[in-house]
C-alpha positions in Angstrom: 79.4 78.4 77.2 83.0 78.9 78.0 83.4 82.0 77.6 80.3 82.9 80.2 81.8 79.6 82.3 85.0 82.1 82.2 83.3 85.0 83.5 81.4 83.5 86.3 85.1 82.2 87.5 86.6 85.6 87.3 83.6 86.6 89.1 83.4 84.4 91.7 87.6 85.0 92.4 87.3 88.2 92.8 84.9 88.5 95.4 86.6 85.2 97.5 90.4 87.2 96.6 88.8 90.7 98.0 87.1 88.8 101.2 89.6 85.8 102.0 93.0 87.0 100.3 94.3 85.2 97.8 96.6 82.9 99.5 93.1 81.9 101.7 91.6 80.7 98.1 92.4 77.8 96.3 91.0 76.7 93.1 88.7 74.3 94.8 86.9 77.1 96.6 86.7 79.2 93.3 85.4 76.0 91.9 82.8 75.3 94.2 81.5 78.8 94.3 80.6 78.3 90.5 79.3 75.0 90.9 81.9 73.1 89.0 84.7 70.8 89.5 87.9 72.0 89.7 89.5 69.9 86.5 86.6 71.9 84.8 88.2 75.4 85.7 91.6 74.1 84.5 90.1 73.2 81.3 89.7 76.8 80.8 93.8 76.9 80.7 93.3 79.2 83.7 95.5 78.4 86.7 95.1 80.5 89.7 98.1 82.9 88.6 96.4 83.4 85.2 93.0 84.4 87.5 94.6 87.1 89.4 96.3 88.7 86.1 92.9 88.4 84.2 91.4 90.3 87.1 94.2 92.7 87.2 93.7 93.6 83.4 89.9 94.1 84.3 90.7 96.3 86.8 92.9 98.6 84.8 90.1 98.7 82.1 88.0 99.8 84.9 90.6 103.1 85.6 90.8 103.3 81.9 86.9 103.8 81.2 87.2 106.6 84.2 90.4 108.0 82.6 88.1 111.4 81.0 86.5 112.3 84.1 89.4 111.5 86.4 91.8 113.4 84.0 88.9 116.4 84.1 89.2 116.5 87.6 92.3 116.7 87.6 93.0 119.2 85.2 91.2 121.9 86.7 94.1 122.6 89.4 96.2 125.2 88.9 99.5 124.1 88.6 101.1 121.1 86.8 102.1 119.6 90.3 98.7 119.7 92.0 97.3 118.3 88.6 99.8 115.6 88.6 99.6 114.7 92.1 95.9 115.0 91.9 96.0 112.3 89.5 98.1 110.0 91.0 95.8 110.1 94.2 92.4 109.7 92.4 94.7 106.0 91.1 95.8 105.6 94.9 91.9 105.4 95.9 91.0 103.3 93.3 94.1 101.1 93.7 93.1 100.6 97.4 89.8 100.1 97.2 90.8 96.7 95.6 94.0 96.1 97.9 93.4 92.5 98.6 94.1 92.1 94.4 96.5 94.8 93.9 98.8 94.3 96.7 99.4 90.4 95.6 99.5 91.7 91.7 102.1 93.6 92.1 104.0 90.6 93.9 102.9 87.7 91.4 103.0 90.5 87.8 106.8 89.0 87.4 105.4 85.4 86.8 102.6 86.2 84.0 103.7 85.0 80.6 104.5 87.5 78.1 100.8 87.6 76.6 99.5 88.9 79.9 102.8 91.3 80.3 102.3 93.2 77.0 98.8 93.6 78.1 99.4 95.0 81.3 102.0 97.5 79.7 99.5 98.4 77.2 97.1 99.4 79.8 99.5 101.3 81.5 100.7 103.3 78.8 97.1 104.5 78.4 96.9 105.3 82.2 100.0 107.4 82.1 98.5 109.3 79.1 97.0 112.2 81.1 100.9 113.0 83.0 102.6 113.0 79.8 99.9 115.2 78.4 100.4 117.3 80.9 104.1 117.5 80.8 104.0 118.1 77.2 101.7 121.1 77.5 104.2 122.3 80.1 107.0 122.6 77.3 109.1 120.2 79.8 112.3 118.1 78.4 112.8 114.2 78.3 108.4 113.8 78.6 109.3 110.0 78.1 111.6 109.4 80.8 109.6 112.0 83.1 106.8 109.8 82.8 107.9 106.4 84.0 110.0 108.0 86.6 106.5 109.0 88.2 105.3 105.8 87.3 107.8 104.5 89.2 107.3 107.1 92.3 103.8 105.8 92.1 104.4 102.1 92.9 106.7 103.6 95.7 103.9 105.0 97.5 101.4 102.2 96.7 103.9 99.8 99.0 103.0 101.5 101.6 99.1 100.8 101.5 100.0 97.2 100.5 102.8 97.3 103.6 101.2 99.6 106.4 97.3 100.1 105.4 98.1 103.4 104.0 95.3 106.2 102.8 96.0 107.9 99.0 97.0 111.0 101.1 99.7 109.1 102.7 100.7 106.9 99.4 101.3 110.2 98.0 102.8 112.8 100.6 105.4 109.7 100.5 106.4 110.5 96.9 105.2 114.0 96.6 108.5 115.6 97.1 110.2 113.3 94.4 107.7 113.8 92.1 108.0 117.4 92.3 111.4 117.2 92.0 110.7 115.6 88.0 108.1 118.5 87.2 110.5 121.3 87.8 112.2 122.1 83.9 115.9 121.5 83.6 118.4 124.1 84.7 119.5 125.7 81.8 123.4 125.5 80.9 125.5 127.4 83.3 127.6 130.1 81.1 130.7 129.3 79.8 133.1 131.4 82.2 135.3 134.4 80.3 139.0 133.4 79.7 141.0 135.1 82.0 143.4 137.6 79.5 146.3 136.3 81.2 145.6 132.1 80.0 144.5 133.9 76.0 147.6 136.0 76.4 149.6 132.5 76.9 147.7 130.8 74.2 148.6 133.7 71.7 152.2 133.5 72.1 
């Protein structure tokens, strides 16, 4: 019973979050929309804080169980850079089509305890799984640190949706020069310059 009384809250806060906003919905509101008290939804340990990062974590298991076809899609470009960038905008549309969640995740994500922290970074290690696939197959240098530097780019462009209304086309011509930037291999060592036979002459003596 509490574990469905669970789900019907999570339920019923996300549709009053995506409709109202959250700040618009208090935990009376999600109480009332599931017929209960609400000293019964606190019962569940589930303040309003712990709602919106359970329905964060839902929503990345949603991206996760698209992650083969969207990393399919994705893959059939030609280049690592329109695969990459495809990616990242396939994540943009899904992203946005749940702004009214997203945008205040993104803002709250720094007040979760550590339970729902490791979680999230879990997820997202997975999510990042088809770019540093990607890299690797590209023979590219520091894969790692490639990868959460476009993780990073990516939250970039998100804060424009979240700011301005943004499309995924805009979110990501925002960042698409950056990101291109951290696809491009390494320059290779410049050549160490000849001694000049006057400086060995001096060295000799």
């Amino acid at each position: 019973m509490r574990k469905s009384l669970k789900s019907d809250v999570l339920a019923a806060a996300r549709s009053l979050f995506m409709s109202q906003g959250y700040d618009g919905v208090g935990m009376r509101e999600i109480a009332r929309a599931v017929g209960r008290e609400p000293v019964q939804i606190y019962r569940l340990k589930l303040s309003k804080s712990d709602i919106l990062a359970e329905l964060i974590l839902a929503l990345n298991d949603e991206q996760i169980t698209r992650l083969p076809e969207l990393h399919a899609m994705a893959d059939q470009q030609p280049t690592l850079e329109a695969k990459v960038c495809g990616y990242l905008r396939a994540l943009y549309a899904a992203d946005i089509e749940f702004l009214p969640i997203r945008a205040v995740g993104a803002a709250h994500g720094w007040a979760w305890g550590p339970d729902y922290e490791k979680r999230v970074i879990a997820q997202l290690m997975q999510l990042i799984q088809p770019v540093r696939a990607w890299l690797a197959q590209a023979a590219l240098d520091q894969v790692e640190a490639r990868c959460y530097a476009v993780w990073s780019l990516y939250y970039v462009g998100f804060r424009r949706a979240v700011m301005q209304g943004a499309s995924p086309d805009d979110c990501l011509g925002e960042i698409r020069p950056s990101v291109e930037l951290l696809l491009r291999p390494a320059p290779s060592a410049a050549p160490a310059k000849p001694r000049l036979k006057r400086a060995r002459a001096a060295l000799d003596v």
